[in-house]
C-alpha positions in Angstrom: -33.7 145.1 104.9 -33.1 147.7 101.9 -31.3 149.8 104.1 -29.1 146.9 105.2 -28.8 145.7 102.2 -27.9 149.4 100.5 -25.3 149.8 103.3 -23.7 146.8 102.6 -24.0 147.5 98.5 -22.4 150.8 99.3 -19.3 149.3 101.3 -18.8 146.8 98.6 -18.7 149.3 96.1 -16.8 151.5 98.0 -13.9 149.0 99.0 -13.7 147.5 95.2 -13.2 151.4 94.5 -10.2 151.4 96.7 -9.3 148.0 95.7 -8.5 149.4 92.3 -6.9 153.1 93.2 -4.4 151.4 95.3 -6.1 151.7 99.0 -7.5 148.1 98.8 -8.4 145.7 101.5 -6.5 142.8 100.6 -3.4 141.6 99.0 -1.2 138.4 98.5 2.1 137.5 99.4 4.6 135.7 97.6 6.7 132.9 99.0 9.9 134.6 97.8 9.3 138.2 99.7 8.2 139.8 103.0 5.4 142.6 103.8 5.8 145.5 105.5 2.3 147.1 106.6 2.8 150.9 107.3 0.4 153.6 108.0 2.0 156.4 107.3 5.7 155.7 107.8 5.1 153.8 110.6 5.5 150.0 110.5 2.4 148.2 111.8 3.1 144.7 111.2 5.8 142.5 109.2 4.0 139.5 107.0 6.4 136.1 106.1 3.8 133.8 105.2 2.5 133.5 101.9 -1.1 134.1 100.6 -4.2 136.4 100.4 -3.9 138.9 103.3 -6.1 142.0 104.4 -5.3 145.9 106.0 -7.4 148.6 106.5 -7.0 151.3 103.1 -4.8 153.8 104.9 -2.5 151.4 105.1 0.6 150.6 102.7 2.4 147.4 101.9 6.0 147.2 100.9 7.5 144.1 99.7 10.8 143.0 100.3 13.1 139.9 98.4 13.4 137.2 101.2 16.1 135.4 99.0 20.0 136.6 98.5 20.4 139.9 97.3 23.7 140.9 95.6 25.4 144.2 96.1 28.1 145.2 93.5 31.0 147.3 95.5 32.4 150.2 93.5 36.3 149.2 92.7 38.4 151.0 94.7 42.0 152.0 94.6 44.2 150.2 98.0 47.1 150.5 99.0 48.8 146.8 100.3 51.0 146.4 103.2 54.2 147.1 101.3 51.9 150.5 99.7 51.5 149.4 96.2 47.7 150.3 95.7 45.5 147.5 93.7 42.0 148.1 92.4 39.8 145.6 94.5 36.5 145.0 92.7 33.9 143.1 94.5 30.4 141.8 95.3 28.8 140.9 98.3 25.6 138.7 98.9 23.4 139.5 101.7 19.6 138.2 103.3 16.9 140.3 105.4 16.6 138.7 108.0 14.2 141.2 110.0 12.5 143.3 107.9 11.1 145.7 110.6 14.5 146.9 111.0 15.8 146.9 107.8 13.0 149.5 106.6 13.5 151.6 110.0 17.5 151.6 109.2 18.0 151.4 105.3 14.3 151.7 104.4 14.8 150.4 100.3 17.5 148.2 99.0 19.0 150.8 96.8 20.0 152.6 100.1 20.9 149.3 101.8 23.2 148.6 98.9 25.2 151.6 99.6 25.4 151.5 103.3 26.5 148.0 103.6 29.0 148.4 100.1 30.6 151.1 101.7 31.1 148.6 105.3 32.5 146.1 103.1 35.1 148.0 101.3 36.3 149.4 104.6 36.6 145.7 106.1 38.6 144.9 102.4 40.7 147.8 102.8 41.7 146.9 106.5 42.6 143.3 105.6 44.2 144.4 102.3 46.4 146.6 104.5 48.0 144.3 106.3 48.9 141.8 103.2 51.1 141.0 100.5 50.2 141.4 97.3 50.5 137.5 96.4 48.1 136.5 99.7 45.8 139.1 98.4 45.9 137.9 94.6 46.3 134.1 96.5 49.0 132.6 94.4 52.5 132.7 93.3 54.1 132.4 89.8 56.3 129.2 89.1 58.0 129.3 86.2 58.6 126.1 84.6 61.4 124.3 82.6 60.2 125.2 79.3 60.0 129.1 80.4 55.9 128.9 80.8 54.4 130.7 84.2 52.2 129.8 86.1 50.3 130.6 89.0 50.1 128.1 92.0 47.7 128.6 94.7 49.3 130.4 98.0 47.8 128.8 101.6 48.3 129.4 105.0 49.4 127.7 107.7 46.0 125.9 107.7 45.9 125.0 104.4 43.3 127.4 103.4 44.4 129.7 100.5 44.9 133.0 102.0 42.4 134.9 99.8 39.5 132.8 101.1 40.9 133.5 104.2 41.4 136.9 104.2 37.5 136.8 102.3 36.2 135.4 105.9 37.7 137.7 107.9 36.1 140.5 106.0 32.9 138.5 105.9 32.9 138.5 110.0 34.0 142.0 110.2 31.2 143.3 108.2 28.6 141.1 110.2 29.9 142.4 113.1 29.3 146.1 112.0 25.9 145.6 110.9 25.2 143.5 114.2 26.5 145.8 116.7 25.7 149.2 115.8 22.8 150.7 118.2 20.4 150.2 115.1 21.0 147.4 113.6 20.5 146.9 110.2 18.3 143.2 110.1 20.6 141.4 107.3 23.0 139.0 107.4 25.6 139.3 105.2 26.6 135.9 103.3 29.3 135.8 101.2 32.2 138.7 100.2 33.9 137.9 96.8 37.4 139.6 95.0 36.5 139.4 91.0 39.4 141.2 90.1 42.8 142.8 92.0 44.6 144.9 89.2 47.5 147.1 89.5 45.9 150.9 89.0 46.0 152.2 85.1 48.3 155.1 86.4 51.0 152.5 87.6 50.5 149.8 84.7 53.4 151.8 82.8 55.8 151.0 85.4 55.1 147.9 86.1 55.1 146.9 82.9 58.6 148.6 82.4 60.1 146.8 85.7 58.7 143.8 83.9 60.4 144.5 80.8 63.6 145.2 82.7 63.4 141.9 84.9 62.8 139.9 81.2 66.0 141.8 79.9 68.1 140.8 83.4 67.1 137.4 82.6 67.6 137.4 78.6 71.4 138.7 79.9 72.1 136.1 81.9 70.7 133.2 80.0 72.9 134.5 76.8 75.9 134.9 78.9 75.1 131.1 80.3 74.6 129.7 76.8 77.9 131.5 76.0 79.6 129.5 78.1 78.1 126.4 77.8 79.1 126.8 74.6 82.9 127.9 74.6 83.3 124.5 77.5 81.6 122.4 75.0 84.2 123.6 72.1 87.3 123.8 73.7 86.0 120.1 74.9 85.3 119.2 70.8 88.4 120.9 69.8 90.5 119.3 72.7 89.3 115.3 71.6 89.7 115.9 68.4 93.2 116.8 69.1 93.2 114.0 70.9 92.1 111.5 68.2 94.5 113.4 65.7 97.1 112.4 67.8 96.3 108.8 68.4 95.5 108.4 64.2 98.8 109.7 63.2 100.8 107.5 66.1 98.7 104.3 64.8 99.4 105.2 61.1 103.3 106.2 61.7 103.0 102.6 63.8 101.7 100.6 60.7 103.8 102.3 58.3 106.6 101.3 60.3 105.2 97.4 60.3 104.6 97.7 56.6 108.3 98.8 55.7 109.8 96.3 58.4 107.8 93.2 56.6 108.9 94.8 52.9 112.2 95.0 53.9 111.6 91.1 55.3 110.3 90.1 52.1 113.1 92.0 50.1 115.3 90.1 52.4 114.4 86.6 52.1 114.2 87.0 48.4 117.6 88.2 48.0 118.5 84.9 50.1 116.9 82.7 47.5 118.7 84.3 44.2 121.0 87.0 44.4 122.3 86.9 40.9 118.7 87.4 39.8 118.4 89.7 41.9 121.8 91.7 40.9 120.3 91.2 37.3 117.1 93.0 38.0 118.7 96.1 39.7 121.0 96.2 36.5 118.0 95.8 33.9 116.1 99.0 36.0 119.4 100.9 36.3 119.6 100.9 32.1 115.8 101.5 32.1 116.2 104.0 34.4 119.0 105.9 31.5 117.0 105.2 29.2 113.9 107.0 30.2 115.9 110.2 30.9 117.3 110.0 27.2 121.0 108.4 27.7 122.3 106.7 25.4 124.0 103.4 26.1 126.9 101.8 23.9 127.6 98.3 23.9 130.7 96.5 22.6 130.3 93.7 21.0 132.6 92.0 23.8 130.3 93.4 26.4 129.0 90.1 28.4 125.6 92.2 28.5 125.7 92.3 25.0 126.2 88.6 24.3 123.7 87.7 27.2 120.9 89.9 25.2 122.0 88.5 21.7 121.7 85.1 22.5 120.1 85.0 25.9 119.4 80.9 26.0 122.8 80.8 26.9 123.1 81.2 30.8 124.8 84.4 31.8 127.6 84.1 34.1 127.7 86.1 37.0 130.1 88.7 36.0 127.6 89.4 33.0 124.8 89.6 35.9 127.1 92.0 37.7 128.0 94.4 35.1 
């Protein structure tokens, strides 16, 4: 019974000895990963269910995420169906779904992320190829009344905008290529994502200087517009105030004309009434008149004038009116 009992003390002690240098019996698994048992490179089994497990100490466990993984694509420079190049940055989530063969084809992530970044940028660069620059950026600019741009969402034929279209035909392409090859790869690839589609640093110069020259077009031909606008709208001022000019000159030449007609009326119907009073007033402004410019008037004393302003309570005859 000691020996038994020494035995089993010695296996004890010798498998809490490898417990702690790394060659231990048993180990746990997380609900969020996978295990991979290997014995020296070679896979022995593939764990998925969580808790306390247990392997032999020659053998090794590597743990992979079992959730989405992101892969950040290096931008690259390409060229769009009409060979103006855009820098496409993107991202690309992806899930293991077999384990066994992801560690037989990529072994780690770090390698998986470079293998299945560069099978996504060639699936981008194949659909960017055959686009437009608008379906790849996935709108066009609308400039509005008050000279503000903006962008409205471009769709296809489907109503689907065409960069989540073009998006899922990348996405299937690159599923296909990690599906189909003779050792395939054991992810799934989820979603593909654009985060930005520049124009290159190199070619930003020129752009912006065909932008500046567009603006300058336009600037031209909304001055020479306005210009016009403006000469119709003064030659259209100019021409009713003519107008009205006109008409105000004819109505005041009209009432003048009234005005004199009625004096003359007036005049008229008072001469009717008393003509020698009349004939006596035009006399008395006729000798004021030679008197303001300094003549001098000489009355005889037989002048009928005379004796009508000497003693003028005596009614003046008509000939004394008249003279």
């Amino acid at each position: 019974m000691k020996i038994v009992g020494l035995v089993l003390g010695g296996v004890l002690l010798v498998a809490a000895a490898a417990q702690l240098v790394g060659f231990g019996l048993a180990y746990t698994v997380d609900e969020t990963e996978y295990v991979v048992i290997t014995q020296f490179g070679e896979v022995k089994n593939v764990v998925k269910s969580p808790g306390l497990k247990f392997k032999s100490p020659v053998e090794t466990v590597v743990r992979f995420d079992n959730r989405l993984l992101r892969i950040d694509v290096p931008t690259a420079s390409m060229p769009d169906v009409e060979s103006q190049f855009l820098d496409i940055d993107a991202y690309v989530r992806y899930r293991i779904e077999n384990p066994r063969l992801f560690i037989e084809t990529l072994r780690d992530e770090i390698n998986a992320g470079s293998t299945i970044g560069n099978i996504v940028i060639g699936a981008i660069r194949a659909e960017v190829g055959v686009r437009q620059r608008e379906d790849i950026i996935g709108g066009d600019p609308v400039t509005l009344e008050d000279g503000t741009i903006i962008v409205e969402p471009r769709v296809t034929e489907d109503g689907i905008e065409t960069r989540a279209a073009m998006m899922q035909l990348v996405l299937n392409s690159a599923n296909d290529t990690v599906e189909l090859r003779e050792n395939n790869y054991g992810v799934e690839i989820v979603d593909v994502r654009i985060k930005r589609a520049d124009f290159p640093t190199a070619a930003e110069n020129s752009v912006f200087d065909r932008m500046r020259s567009e603006r300058s077009v336009q600037a031209q031909r909304l001055r020479a517009e306005g210009e016009q606008e403006y000469l119709t709208i003064t030659a259209d001022v100019n021409r009713r105030v003519r107008v009205i000019s006109a008409n105000a000159e004819r109505d005041a030449n009209i009432l003048s004309g009234e005005g004199e007609a009625q004096a003359i009326l007036i005049l008229a119907g008072a001469l009717e009434q008393d003509p020698e009073f009349y004939a006596f007033r035009r006399s008395l402004e006729a000798y004021g008149k030679f008197l303001k410019e300094g003549t001098t008037v000489v009355l005889s004393s037989n002048n009928n004038l005379f004796q009508y302003l000497e003693n003028p309570a005596v009614p003046a005859s008509k000939e004394t009116l008249s003279e």
